[in-house]
The first five atom37 places (N, CA, C, CB, O) and aatype in JSON, in Angstrom:
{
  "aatype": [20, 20, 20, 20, 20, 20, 20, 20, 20, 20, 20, 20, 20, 20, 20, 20, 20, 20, 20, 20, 20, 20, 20, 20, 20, 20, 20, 20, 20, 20, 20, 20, 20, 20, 20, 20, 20, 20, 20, 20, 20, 20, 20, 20, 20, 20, 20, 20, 20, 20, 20, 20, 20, 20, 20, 20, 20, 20, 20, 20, 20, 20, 20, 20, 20, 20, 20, 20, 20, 20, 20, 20, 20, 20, 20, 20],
  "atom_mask": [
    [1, 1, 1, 1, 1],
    [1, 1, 1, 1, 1],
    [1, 1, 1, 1, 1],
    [1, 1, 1, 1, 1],
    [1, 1, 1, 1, 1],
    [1, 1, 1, 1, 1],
    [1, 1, 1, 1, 1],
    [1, 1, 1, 1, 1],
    [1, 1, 1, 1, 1],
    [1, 1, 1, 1, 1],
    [1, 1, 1, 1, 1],
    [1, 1, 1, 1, 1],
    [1, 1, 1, 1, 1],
    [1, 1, 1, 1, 1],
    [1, 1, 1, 1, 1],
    [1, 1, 1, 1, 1],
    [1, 1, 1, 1, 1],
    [1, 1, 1, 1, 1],
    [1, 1, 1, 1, 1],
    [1, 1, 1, 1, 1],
    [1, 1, 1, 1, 1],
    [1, 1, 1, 1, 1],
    [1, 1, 1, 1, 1],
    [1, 1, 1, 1, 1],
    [1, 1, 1, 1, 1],
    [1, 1, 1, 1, 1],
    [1, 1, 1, 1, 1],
    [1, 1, 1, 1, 1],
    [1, 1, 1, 1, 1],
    [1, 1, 1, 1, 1],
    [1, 1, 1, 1, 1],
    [1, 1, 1, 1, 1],
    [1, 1, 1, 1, 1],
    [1, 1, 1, 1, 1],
    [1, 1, 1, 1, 1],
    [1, 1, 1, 1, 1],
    [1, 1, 1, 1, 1],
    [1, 1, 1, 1, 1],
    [1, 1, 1, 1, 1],
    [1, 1, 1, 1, 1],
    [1, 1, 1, 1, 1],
    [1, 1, 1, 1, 1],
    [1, 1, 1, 1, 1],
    [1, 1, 1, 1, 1],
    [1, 1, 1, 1, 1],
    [1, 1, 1, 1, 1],
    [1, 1, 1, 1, 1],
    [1, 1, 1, 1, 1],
    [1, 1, 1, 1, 1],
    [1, 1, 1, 1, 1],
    [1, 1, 1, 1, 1],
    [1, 1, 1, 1, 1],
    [1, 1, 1, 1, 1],
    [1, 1, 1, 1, 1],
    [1, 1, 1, 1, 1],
    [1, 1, 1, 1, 1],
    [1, 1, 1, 1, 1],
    [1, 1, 1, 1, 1],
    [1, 1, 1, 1, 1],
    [1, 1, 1, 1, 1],
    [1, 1, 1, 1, 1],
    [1, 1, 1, 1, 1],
    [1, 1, 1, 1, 1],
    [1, 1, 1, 1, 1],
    [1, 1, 1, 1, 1],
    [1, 1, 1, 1, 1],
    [1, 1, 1, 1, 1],
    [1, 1, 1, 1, 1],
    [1, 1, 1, 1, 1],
    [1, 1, 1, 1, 1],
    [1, 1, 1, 1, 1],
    [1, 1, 1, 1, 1],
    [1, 1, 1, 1, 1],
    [1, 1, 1, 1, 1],
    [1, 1, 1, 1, 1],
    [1, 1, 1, 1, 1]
  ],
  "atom_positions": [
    [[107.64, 153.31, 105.54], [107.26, 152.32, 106.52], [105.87, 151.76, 106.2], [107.29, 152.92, 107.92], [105.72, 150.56, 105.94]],
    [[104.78, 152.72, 106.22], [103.27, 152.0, 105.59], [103.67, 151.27, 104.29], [101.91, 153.28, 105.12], [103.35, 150.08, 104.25]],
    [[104.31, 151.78, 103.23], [104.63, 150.9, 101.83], [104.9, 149.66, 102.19], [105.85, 151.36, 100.93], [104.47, 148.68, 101.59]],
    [[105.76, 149.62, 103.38], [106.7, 148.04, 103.67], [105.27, 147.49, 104.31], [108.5, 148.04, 105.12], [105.0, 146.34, 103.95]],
    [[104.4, 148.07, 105.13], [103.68, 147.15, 106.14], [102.64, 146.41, 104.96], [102.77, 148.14, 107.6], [102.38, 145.23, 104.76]],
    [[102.09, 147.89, 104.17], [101.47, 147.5, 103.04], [101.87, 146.32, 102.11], [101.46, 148.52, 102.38], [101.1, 145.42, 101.79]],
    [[102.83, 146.39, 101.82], [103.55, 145.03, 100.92], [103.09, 143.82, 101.43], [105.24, 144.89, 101.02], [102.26, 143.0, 101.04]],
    [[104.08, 143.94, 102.74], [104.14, 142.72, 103.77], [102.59, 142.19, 103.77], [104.7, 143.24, 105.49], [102.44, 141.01, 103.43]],
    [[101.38, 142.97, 104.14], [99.7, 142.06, 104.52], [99.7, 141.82, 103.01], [97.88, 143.15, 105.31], [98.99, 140.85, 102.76]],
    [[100.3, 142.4, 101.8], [99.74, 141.93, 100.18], [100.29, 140.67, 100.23], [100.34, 142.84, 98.67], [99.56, 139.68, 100.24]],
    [[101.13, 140.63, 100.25], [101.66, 139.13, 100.26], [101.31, 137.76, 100.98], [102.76, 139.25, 100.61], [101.46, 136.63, 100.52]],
    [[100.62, 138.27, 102.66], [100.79, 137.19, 103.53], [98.93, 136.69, 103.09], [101.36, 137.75, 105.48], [98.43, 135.57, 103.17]],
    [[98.36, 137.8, 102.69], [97.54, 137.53, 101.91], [97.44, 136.8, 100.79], [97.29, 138.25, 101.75], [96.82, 135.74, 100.89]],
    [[97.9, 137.12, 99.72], [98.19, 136.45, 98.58], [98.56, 135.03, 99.17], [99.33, 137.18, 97.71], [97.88, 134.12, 98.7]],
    [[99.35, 134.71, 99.97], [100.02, 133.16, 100.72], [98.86, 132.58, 101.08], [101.09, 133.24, 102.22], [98.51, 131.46, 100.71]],
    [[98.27, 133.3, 101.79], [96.78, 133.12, 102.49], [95.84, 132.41, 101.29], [96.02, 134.82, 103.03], [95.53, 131.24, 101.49]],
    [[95.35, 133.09, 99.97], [94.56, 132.49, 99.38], [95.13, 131.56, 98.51], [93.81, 133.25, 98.88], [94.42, 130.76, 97.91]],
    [[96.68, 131.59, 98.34], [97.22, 130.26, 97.77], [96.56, 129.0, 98.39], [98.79, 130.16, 98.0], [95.82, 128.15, 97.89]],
    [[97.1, 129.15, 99.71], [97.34, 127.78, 100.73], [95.78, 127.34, 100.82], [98.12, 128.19, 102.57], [95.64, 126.14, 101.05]],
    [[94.26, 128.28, 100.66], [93.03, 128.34, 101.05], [92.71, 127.2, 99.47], [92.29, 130.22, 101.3], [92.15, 126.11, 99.42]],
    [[93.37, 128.07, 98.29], [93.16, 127.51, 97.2], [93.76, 125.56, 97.07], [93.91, 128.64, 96.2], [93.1, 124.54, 96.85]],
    [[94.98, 125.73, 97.27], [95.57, 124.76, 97.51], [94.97, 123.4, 98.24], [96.45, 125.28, 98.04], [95.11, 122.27, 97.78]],
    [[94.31, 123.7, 99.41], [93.64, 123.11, 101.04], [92.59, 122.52, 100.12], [92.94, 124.47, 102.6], [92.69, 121.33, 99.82]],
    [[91.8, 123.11, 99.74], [89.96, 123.44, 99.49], [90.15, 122.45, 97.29], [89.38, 126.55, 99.52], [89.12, 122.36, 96.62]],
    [[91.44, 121.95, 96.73], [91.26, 121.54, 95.43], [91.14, 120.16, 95.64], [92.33, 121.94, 94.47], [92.02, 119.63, 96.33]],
    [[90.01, 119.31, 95.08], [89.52, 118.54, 95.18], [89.56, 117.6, 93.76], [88.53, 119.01, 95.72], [88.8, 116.71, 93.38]],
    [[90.77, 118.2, 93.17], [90.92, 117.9, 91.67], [92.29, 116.73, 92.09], [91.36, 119.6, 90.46], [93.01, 116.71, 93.08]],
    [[92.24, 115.65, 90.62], [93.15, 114.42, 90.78], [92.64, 113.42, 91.44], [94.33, 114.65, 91.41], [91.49, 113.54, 91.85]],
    [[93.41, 112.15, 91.71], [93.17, 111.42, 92.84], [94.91, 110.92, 93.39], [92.0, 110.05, 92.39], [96.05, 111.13, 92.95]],
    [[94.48, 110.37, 94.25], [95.74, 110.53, 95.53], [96.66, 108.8, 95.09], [94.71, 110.55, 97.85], [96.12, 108.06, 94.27]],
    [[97.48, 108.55, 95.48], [98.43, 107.6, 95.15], [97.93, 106.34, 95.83], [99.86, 108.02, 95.58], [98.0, 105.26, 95.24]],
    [[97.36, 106.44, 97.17], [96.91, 105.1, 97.24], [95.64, 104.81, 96.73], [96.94, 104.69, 98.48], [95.26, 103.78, 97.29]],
    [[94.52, 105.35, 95.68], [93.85, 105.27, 95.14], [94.01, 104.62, 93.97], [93.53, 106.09, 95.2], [93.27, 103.86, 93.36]],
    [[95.18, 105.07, 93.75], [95.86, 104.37, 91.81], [96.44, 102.98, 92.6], [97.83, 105.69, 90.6], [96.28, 101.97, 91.92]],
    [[96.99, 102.78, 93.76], [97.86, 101.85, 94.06], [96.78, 100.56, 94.3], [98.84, 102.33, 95.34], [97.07, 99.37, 94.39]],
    [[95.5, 101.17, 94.36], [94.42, 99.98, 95.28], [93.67, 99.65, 93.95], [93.12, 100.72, 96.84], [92.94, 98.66, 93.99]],
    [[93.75, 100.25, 92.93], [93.4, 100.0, 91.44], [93.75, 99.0, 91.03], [93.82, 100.78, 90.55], [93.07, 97.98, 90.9]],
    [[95.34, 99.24, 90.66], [96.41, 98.12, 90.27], [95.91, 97.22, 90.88], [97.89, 98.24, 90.61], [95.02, 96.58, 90.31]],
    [[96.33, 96.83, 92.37], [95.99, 95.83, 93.05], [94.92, 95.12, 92.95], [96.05, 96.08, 93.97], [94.95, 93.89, 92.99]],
    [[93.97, 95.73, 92.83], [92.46, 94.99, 92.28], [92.46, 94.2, 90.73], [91.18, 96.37, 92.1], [91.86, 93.17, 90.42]],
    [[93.21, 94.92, 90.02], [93.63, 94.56, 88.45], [93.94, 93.2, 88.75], [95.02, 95.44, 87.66], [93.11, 92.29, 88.65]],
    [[95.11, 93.06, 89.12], [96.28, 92.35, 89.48], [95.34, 90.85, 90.28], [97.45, 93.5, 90.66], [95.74, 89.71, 90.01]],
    [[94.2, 91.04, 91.15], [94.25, 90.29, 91.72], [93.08, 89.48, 90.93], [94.3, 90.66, 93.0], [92.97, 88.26, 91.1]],
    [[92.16, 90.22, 90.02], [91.2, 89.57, 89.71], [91.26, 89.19, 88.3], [90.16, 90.2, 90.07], [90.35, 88.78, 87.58]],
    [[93.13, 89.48, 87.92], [93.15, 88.89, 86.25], [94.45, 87.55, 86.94], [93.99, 90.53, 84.5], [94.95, 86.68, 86.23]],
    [[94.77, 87.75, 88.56], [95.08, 86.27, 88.78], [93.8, 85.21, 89.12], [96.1, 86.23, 90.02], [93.78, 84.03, 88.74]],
    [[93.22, 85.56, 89.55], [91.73, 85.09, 89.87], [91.23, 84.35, 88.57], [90.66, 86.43, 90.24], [90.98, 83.15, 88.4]],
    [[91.15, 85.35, 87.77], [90.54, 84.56, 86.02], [91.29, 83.65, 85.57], [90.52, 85.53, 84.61], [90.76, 82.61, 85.16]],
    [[92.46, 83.79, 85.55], [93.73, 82.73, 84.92], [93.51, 81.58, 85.61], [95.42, 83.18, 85.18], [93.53, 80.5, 85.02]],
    [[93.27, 81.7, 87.03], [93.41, 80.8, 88.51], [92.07, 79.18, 87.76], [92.42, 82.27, 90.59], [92.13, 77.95, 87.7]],
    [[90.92, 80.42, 87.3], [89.59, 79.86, 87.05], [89.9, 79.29, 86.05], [88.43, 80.66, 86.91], [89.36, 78.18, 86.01]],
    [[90.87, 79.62, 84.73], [90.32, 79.26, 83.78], [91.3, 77.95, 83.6], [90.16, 80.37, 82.71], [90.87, 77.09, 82.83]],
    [[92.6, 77.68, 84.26], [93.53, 76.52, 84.64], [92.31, 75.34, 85.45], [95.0, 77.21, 85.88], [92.24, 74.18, 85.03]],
    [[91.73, 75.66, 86.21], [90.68, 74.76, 87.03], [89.55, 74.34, 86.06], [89.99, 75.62, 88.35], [89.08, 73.21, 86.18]],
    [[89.08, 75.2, 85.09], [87.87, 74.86, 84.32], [88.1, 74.17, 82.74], [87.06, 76.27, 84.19], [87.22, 73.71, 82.0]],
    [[89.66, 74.26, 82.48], [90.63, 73.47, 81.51], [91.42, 72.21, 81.93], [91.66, 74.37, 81.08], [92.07, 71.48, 81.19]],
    [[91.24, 72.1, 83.22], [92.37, 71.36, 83.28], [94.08, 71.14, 82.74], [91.85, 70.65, 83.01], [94.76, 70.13, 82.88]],
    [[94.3, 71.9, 82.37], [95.84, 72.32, 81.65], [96.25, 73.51, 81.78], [95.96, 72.2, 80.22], [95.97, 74.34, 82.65]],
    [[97.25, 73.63, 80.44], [97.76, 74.25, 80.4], [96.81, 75.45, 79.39], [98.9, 73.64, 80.23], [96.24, 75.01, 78.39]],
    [[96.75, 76.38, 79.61], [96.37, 77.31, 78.92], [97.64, 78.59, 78.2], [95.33, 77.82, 79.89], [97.58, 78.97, 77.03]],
    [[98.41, 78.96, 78.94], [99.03, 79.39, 77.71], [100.77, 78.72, 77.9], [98.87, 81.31, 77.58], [101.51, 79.13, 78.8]],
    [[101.1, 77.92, 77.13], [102.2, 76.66, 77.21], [103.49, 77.84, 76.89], [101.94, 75.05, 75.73], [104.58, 77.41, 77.27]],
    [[103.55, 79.14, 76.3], [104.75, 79.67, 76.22], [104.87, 80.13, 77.55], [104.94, 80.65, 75.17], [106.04, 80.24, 77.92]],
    [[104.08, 80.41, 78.31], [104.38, 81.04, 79.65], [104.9, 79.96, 80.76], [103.02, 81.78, 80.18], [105.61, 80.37, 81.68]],
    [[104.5, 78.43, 80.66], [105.11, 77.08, 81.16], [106.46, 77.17, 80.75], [104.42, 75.72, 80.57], [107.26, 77.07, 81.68]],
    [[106.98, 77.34, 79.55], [107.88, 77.03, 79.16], [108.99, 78.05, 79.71], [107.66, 76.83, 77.9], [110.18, 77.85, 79.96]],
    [[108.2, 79.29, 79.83], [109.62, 80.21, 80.27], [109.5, 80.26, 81.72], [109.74, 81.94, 79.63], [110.21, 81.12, 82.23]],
    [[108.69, 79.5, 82.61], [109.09, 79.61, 83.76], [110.16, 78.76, 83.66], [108.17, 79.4, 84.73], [111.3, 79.09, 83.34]],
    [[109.71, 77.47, 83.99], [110.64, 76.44, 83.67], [111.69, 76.72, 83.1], [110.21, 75.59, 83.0], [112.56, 76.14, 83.74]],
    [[112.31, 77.48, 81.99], [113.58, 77.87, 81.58], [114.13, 78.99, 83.26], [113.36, 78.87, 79.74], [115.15, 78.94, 83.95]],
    [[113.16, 79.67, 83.33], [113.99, 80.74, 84.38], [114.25, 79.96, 85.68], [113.04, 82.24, 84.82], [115.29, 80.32, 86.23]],
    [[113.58, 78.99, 86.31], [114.24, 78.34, 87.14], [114.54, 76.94, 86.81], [113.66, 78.46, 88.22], [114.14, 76.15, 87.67]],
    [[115.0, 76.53, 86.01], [115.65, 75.28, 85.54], [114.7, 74.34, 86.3], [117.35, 75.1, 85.9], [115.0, 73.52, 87.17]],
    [[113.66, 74.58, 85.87], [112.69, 73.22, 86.66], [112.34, 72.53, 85.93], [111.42, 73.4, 87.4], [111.63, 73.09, 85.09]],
    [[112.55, 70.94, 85.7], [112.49, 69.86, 85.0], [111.39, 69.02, 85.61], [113.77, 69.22, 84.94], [111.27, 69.06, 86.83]],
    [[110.56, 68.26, 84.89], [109.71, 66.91, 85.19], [110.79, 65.54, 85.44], [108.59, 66.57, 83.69], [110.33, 64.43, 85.69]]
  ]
}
């Protein structure tokens, strides 16, 4: 009976400093951290393109005109 009770606190212990270890790791970063990354990427290499169409006046890269226009059949 002490062996079993003994076991039983080794373990709920052992659980104990898992979950303490687990709680308390401050290692990685979390998913909406990577997600707000991207998004920043995303918004300030549309931003540059945005600038550099306004500060050209044209077209700046004409294969990327061309395959929109193919994907939605949009004609002049």
């Amino acid at each position: 009976m002490k062996k079993g009770l003994k076991s039983l606190k080794e373990k709920a212990l052992q659980a104990t400093r898992t979950a303490k270890l687990a709680l308390n790791n401050r290692r990685g970063e979390g998913f909406v951290d990577s997600a707000v990354k991207i998004l920043m990427a995303v918004v300030i290499g549309a931003l540059l393109l945005g600038g550099l169409y306004l500060l050209f006046s044209g077209t700046i890269l004409p294969t990327l005109t061309e395959r929109i226009r193919e994907m939605f059949n949009y004609r002049r």
